[in-house]
N, C-alpha and C positions, 0 to 999 in steps of 0.2 A: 673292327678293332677300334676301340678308342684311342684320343689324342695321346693319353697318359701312354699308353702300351705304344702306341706307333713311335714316340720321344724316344720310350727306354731300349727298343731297340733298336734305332740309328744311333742311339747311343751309345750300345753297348757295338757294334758292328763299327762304328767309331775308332773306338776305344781295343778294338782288335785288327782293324788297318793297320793306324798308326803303329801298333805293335810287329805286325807280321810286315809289309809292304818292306820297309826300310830293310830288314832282315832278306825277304829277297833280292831287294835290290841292289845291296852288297853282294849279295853271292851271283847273280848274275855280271855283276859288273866284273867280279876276281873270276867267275870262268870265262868270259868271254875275253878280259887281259891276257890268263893263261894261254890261251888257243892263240890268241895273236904274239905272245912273247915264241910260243914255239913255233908258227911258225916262221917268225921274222930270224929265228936262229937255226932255220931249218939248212941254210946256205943254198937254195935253191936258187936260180938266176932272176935278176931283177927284184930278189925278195925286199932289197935294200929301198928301191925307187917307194916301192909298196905301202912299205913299213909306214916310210916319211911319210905320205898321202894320208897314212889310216891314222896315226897319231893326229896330224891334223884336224883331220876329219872329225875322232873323237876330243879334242878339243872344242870345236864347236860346237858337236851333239850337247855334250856337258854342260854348255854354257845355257841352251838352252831348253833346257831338262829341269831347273825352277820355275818357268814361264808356264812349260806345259803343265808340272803338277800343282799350277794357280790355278791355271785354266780349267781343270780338271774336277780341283777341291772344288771352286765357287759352284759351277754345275754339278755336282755332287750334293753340296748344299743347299743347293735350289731344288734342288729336286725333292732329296727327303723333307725339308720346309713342306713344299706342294702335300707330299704324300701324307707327312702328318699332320696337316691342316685340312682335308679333305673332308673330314668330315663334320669342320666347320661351316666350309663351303656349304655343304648340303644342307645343313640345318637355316642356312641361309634361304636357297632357295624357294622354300613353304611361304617362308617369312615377307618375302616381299612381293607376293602377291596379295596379303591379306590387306582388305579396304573395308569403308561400310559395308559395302552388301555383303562380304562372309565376315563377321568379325565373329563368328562362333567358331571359326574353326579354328584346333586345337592342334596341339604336337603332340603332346599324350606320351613323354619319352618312358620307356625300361630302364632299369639298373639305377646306381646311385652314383654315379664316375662325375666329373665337372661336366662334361658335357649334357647329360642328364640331368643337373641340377641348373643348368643356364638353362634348357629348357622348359621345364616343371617354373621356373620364373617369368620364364617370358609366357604362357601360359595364366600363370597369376595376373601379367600387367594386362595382358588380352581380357580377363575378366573384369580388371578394372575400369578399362578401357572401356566395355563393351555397357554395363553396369553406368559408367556417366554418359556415353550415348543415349542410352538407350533414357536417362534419365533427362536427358536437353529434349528430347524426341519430343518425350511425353509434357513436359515443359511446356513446350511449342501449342503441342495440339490443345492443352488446356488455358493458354492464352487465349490462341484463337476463339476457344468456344465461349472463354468469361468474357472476352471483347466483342462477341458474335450477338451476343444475346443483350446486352443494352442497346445496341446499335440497333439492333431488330426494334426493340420496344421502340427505341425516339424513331424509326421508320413508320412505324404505325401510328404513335398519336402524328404524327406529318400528316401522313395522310388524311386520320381522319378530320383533320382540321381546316385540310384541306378540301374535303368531301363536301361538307355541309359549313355555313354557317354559324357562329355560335354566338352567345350573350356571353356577357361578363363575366356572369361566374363560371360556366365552363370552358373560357377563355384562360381567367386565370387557375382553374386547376389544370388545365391543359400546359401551362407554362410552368406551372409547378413543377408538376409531372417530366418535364424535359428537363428542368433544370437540376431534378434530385437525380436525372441517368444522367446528364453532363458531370453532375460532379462525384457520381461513382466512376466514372472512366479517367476521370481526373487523380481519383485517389489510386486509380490503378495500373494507370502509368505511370504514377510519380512510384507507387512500388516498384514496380520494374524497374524502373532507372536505378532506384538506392539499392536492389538486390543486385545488379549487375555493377553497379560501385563497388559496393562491399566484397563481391567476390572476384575482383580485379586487386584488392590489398589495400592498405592505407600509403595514402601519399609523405605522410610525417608523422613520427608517433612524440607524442610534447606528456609533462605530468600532467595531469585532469585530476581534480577532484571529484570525485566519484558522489559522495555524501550531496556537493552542492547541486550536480547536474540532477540528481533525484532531488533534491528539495526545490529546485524551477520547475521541474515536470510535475511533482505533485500539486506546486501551486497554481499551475497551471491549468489542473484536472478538477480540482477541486469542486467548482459549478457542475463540471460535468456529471461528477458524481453524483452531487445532492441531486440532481435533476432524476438519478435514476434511482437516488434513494440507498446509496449506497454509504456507508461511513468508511473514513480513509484513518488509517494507521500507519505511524512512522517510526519507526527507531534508526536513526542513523550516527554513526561513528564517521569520525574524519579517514577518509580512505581514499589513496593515491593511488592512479593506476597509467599505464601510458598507451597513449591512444588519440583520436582525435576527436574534439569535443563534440562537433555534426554529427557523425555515428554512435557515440556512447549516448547521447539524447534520442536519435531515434531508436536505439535500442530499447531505451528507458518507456520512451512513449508508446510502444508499440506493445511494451509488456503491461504498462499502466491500462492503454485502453483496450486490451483482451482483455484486463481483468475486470476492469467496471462493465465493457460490452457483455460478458456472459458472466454476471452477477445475477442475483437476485434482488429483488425490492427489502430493505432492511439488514442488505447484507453487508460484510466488512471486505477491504481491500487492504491489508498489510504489507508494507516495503519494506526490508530492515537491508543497510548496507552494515555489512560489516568485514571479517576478515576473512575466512572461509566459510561459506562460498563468499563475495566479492557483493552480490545481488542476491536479494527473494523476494518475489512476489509472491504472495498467497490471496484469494480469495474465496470465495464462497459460491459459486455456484451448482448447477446441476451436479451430479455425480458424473464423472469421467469412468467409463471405464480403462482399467491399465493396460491392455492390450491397444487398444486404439490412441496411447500417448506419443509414442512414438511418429505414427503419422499425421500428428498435426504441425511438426516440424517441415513437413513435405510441404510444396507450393499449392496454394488451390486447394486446399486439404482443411475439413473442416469437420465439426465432430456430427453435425445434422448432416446427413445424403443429401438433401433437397435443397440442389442449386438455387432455387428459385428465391429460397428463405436464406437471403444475403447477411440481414441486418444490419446492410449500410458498409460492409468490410469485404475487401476484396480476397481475403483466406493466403495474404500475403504478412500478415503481420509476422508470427512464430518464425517463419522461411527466412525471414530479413533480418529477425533476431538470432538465427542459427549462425547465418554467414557473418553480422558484425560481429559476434562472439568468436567464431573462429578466424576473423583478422587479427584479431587483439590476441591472438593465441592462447583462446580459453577456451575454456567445455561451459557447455551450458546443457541440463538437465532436465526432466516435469515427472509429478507422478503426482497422482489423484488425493488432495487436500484432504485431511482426515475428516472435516466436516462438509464434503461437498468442494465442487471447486477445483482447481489447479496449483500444485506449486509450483513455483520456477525456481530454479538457484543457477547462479551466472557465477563461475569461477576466471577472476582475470589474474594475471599476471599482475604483484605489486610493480610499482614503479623505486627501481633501483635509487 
């Protein structure tokens, strides 16, 4: 029986006490009077002494005949409480046993009652639940391996360097060599740290101009570009948004240098701020296909399989752009550039 059904009838059982009870208890009270008025006029011997005692007597019982039907009600009400809550209790019970090792399991309730809908929800939050577990899990494991595998390499040129001998020049490619995996674990702990910033929240949100922090980031990039032979286009509007200026620049940067990183030679990189969306980057490269945009959003997630073929980026860029966008309380968007390429559009919040 559900909570609703167990309520309406102590309710209704209630609501029929209080009606009948009183009702007997008046008529017990006027026959057991009667019985005692007749006999105390019965004139039988000592009926007198009797009489006196029993009046007494019911004076007392009477006085304390509201004490007892306190006592009575409150354990009454405790009780149906118990009875029509019980099968909250129970829904209880499943519930706190679930930990990591079963977060699959389910309540799975029948019917549509409240109680069936609290648990069809607590259900939902269990997938939610289980869905960012499962999502830190793999997280973790994909750390380890993209930190596993530089480390390996600078263990091996170690070694061999220290195996043999070497001259100048394969001394300093040797050093080379250590210092371009030093400063990829560099760029990929410093991801780490600003993805675990950003999805902690912003500490102050102040107005930023949006327009200026893209036009330091572009001129910033600028060299970068030509180096790879890319041309950079602007269109930017004065546009305020609220936020903190350290993350809306790495934001900025991280869309800038995914877009020149997987350009083409002769190809364009576009930024327009404007009002909706907030941000776009567009550039030119490879064809994306649009099924696989989605998960370049994911950490470690990049559009080539072949770990190996880094390009100098830890596959943390788009993941760090995900999270400062959703600090700032925006959506941020991609879908495959009509000519080649990626779009991005970043929708923020104007600043009130």
């Amino acid at each position: 029986m559900t909570p609703r059904r167990r309520i309406v009838l102590v309710g209704a059982l209630a609501l029929l006490a209080g009606y009948v009870l009183p009702v007997l208890t008046m008529s017990l009270i006027n026959y057991l009077w009667g019985l005692g008025q007749g006999f105390c006029n019965s004139g039988l011997p000592a009926s007198g002494v009797i009489c006196g005692g029993g009046y007494e007597l019911a004076n007392l019982v009477m006085a304390f005949v509201p004490l007892v039907v306190f006592v009575l009600a409150v354990a009454g009400v405790w009780t149906a409480a118990r009875w029509c809550l019980r099968p909250v209790r129970d829904l209880a019970g499943p519930i706190e046993h679930v930990g990591p090792q079963n977060l699959g399991h389910r309540i799975r309730p029948r019917g549509d009652d409240e109680l069936a809908r609290l648990a069809r929800s607590i259900d939902q939050m269990m997938d939610r639940i289980a869905a960012g577990y499962e999502g830190q899990r793999r997280f973790a494991a994909n750390a380890s391996h993209e930190l596993r595998t530089p480390l390996a390499v600078q263990r091996t040129l170690i070694e061999v360097g220290m195996a043999q001998s070497l001259n100048e020049a394969q001394l300093d490619l040797l050093t080379s060599q250590l210092l371009a995996t030093n400063e990829r674990n560099e760029r990929l702990i410093e991801g780490l740290l600003v993805l675990s910033e950003s999805d902690q929240g912003l500490r102050a949100r102040l107005p930023q101009r949006l327009d200026e922090i893209v036009g330091t980031v572009l001129a910033t990039h600028r060299d970068r570009a030509g180096e790879a032979g890319v041309t950079v286009e602007s269109y930017l509007v004065p546009r305020t948004v609220m936020g903190e200026r350290v993350l809306l620049e790495r934001l900025v940067t991280n869309l800038v240098e995914n877009a020149i990183k997987y350009n083409r030679p002769g190809g364009t990189l576009a930024v327009t701020v404007g009002d909706n969306p907030a941000l776009t980057v567009v550039n030119t490269g490879q064809p994306v296909p649009a099924e696989a945009v989605a998960g370049l959003f994911e950490p470690f997630r990049r559009l080539a399989r072949d770990r190996t073929n880094q390009g100098g980026g830890a596959g943390l860029g788009l993941a760090i752009a995900r999270s400062i966008t959703q600090a700032h309380d925006g959506l941020i968007a991609a879908r495959p550039a009509e000519y080649g390429g990626l779009r991005v559009d970043v929708q923020l919040p104007a600043a009130r």
